[in-house]
Chimera marker file (.cmm) of the C-alpha trace (Angstrom):
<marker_set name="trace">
<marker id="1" x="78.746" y="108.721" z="92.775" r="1" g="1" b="0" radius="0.5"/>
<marker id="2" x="81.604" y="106.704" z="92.182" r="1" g="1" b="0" radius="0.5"/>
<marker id="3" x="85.231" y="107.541" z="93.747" r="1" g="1" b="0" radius="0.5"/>
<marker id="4" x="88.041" y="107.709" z="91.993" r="1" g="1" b="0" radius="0.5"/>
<marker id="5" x="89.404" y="105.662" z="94.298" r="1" g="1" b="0" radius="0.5"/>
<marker id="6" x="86.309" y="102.920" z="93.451" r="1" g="1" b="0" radius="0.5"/>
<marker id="7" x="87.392" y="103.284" z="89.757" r="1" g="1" b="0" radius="0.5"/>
<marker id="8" x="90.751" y="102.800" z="89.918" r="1" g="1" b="0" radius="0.5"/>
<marker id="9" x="89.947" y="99.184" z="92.410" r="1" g="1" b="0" radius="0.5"/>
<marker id="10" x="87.118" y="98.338" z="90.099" r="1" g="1" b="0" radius="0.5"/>
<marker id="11" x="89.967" y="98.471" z="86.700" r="1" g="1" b="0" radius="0.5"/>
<marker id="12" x="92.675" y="96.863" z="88.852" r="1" g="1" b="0" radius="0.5"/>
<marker id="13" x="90.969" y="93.649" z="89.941" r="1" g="1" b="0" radius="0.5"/>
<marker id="14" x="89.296" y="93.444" z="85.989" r="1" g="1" b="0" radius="0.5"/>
<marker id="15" x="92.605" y="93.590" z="85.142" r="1" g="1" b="0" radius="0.5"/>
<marker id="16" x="94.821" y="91.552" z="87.403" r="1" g="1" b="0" radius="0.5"/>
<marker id="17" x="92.604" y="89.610" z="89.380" r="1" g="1" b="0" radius="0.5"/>
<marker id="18" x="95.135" y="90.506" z="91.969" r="1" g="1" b="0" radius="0.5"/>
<marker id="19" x="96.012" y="88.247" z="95.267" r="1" g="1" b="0" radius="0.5"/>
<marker id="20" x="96.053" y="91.302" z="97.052" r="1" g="1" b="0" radius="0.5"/>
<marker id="21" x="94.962" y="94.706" z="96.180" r="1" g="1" b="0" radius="0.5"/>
<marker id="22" x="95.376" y="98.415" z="98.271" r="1" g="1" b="0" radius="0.5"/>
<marker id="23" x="94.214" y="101.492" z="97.118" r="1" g="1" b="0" radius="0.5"/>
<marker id="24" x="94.625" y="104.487" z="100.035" r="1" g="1" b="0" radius="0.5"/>
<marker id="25" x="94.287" y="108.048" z="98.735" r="1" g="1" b="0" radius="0.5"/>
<marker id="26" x="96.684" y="109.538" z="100.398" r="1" g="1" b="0" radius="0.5"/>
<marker id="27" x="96.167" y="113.215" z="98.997" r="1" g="1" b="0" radius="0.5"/>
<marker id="28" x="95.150" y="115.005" z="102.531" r="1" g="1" b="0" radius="0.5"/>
<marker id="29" x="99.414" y="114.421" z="103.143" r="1" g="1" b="0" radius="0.5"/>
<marker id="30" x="100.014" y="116.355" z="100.135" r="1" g="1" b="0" radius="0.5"/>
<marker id="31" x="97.683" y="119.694" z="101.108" r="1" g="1" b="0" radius="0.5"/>
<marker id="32" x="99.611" y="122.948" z="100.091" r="1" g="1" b="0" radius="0.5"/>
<marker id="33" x="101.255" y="120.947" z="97.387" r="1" g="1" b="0" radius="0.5"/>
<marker id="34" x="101.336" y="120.516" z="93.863" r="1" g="1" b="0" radius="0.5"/>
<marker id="35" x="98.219" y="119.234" z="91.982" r="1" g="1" b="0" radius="0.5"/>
<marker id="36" x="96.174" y="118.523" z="95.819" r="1" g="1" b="0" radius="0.5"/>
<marker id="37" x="92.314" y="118.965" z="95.337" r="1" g="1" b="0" radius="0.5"/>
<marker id="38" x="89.971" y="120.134" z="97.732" r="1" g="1" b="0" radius="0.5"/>
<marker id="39" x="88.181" y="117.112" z="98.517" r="1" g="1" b="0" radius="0.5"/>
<marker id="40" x="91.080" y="114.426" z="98.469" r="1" g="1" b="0" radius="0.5"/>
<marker id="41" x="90.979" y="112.304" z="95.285" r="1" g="1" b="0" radius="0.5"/>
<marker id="42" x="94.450" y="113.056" z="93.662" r="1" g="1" b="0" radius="0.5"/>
<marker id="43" x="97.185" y="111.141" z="95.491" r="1" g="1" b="0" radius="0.5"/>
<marker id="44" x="97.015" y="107.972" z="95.729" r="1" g="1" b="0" radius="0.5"/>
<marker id="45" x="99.211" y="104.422" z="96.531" r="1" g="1" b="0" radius="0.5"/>
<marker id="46" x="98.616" y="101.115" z="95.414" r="1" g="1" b="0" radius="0.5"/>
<marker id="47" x="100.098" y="97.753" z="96.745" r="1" g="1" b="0" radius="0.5"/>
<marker id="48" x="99.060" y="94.990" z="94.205" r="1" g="1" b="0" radius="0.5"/>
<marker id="49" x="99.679" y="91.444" z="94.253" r="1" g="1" b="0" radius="0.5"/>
<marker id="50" x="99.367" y="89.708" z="90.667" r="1" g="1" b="0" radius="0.5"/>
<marker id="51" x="100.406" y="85.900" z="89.127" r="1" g="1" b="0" radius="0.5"/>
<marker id="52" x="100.429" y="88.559" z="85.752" r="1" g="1" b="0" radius="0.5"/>
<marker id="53" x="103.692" y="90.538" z="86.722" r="1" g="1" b="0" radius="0.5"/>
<marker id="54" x="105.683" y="87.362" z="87.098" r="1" g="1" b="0" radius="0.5"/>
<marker id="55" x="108.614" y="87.592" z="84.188" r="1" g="1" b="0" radius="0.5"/>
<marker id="56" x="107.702" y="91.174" z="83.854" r="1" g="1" b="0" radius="0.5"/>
<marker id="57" x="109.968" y="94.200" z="84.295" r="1" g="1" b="0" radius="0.5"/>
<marker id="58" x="109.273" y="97.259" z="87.377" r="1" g="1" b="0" radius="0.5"/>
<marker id="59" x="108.640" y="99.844" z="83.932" r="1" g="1" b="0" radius="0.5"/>
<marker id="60" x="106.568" y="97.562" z="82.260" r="1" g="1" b="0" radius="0.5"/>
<marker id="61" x="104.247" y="96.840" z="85.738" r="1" g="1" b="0" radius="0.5"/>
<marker id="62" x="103.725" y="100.140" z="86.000" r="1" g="1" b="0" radius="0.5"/>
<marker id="63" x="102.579" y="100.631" z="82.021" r="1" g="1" b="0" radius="0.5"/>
<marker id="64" x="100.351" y="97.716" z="82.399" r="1" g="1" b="0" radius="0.5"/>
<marker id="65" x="98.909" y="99.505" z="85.562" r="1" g="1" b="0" radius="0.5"/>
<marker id="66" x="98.529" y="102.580" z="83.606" r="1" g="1" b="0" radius="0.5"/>
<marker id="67" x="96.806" y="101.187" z="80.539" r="1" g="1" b="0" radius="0.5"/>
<marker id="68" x="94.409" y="99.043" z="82.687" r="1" g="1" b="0" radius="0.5"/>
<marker id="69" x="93.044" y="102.411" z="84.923" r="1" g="1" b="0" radius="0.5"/>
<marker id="70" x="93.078" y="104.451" z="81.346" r="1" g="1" b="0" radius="0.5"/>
<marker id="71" x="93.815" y="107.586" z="79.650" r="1" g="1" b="0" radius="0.5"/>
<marker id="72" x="91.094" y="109.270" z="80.976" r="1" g="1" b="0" radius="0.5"/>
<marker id="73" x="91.183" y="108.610" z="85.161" r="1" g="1" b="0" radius="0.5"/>
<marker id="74" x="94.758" y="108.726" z="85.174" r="1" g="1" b="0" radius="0.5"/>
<marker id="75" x="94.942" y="112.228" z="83.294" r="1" g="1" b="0" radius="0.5"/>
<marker id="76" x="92.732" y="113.010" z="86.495" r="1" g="1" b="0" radius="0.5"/>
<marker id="77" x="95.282" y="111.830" z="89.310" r="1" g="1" b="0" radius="0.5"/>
<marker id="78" x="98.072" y="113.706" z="90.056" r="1" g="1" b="0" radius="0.5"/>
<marker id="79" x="100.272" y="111.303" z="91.567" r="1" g="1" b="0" radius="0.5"/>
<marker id="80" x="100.302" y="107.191" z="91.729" r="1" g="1" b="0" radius="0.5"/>
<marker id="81" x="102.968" y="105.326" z="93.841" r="1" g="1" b="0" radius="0.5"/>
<marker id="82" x="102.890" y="101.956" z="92.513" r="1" g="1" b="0" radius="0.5"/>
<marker id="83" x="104.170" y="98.859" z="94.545" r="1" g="1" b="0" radius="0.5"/>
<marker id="84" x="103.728" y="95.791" z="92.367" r="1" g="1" b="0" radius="0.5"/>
<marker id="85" x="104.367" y="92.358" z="93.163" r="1" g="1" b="0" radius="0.5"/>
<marker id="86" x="103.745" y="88.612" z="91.873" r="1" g="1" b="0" radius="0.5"/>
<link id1="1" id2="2" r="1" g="1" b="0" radius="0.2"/>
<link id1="2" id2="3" r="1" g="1" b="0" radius="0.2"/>
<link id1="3" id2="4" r="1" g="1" b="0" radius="0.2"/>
<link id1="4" id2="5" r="1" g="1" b="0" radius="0.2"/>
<link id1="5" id2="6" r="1" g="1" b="0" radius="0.2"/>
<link id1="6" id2="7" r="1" g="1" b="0" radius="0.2"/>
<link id1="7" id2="8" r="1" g="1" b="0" radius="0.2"/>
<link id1="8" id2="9" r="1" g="1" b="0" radius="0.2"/>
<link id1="9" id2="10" r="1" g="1" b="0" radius="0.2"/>
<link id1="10" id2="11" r="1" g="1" b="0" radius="0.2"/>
<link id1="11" id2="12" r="1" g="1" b="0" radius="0.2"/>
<link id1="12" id2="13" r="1" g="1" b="0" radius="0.2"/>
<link id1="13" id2="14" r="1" g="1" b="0" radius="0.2"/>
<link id1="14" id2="15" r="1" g="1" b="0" radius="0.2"/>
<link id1="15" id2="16" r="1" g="1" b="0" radius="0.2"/>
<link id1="16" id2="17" r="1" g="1" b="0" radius="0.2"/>
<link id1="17" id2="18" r="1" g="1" b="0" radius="0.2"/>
<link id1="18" id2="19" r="1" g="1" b="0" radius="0.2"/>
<link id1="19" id2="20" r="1" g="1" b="0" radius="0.2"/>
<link id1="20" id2="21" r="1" g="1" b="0" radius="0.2"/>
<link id1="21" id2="22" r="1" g="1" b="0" radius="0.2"/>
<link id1="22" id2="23" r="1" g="1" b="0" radius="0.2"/>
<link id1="23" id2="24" r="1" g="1" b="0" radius="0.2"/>
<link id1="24" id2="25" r="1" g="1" b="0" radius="0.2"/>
<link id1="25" id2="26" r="1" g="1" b="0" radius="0.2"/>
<link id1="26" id2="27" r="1" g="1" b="0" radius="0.2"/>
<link id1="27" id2="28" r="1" g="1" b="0" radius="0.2"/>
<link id1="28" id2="29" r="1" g="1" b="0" radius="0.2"/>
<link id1="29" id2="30" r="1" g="1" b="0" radius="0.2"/>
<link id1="30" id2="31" r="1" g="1" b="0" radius="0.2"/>
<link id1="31" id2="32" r="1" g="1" b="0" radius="0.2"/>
<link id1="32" id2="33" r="1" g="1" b="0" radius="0.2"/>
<link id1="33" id2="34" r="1" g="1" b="0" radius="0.2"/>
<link id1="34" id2="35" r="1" g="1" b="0" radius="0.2"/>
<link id1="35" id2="36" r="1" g="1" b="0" radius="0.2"/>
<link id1="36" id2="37" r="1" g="1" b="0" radius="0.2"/>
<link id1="37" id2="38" r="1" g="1" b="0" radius="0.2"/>
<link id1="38" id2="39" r="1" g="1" b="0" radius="0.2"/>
<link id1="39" id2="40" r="1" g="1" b="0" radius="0.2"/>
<link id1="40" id2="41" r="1" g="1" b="0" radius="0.2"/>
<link id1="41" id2="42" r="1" g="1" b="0" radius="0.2"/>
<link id1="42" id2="43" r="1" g="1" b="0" radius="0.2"/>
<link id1="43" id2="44" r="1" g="1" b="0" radius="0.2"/>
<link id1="44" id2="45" r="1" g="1" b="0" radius="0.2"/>
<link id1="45" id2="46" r="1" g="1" b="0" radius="0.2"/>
<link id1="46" id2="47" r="1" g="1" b="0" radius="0.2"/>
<link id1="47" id2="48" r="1" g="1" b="0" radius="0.2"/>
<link id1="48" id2="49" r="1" g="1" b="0" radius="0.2"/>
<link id1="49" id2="50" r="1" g="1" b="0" radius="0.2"/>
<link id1="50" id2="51" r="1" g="1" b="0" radius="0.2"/>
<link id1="51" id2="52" r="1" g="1" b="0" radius="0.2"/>
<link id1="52" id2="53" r="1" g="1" b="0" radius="0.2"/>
<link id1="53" id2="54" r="1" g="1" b="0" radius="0.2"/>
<link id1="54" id2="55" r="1" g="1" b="0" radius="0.2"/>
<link id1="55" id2="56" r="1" g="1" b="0" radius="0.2"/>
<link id1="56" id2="57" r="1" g="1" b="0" radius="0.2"/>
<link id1="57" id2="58" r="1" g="1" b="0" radius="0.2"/>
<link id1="58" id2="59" r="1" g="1" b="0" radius="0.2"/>
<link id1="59" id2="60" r="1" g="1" b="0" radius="0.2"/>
<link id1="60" id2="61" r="1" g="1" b="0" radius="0.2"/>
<link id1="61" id2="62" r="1" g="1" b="0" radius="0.2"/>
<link id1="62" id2="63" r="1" g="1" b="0" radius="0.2"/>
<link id1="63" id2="64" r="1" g="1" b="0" radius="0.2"/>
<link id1="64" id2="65" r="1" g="1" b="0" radius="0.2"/>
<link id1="65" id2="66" r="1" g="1" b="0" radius="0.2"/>
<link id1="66" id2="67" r="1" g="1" b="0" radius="0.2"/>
<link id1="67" id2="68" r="1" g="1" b="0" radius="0.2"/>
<link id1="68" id2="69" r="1" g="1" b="0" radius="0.2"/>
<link id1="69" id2="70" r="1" g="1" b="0" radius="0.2"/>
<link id1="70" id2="71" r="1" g="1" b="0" radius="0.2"/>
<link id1="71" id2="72" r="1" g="1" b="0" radius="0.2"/>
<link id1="72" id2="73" r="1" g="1" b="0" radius="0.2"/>
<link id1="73" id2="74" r="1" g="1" b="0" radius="0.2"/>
<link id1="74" id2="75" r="1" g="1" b="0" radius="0.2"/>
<link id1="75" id2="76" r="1" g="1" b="0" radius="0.2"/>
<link id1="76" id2="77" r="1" g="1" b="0" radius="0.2"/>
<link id1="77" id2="78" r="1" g="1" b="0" radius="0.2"/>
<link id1="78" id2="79" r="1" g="1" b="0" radius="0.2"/>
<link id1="79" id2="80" r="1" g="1" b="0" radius="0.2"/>
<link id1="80" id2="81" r="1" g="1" b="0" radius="0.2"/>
<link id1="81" id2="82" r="1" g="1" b="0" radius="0.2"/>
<link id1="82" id2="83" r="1" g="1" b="0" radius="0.2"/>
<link id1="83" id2="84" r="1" g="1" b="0" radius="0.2"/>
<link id1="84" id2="85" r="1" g="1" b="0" radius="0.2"/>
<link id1="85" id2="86" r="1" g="1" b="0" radius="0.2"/>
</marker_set>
């Protein structure tokens, strides 16, 4: 079965073809707190590296980001930190 974690990498480097890419799910720091799942898989942070964000504004990174992991996983994470460089 394939992590959410594995999903969100796999759409990120189809997408960017980043330099560097992180994806740590970080959701064991948030247990006891809104929207944690048993299990992990619902906080996460990504550090991305990608010649496509040069020219391009912090809000509209983070939309790109957004459309490229989809409607779907994203309406299954609770929380994304985002830090997005060129």
């Amino acid at each position: 079965m394939t992590t959410r974690a594995e999903k969100i990498e796999a759409a990120l480097r189809q997408a960017f073809a980043p330099r560097v890419l992180e994806v740590v799910d970080d959701s064991e720091a948030h247990r006891g707190h809104a929207g944690f799942q048993e299990g992990g898989e619902s906080h996460f942070n990504v550090f991305l590296e990608s010649e496509k964000f040069q020219g391009v504004s912090r809000i509209a990174r983070h939309r790109m980001v957004h459309d490229a992991i989809g409607k779907d996983l994203m309406s299954e994470i609770h929380a994304l930190a985002l830090t997005l460089r060129d």
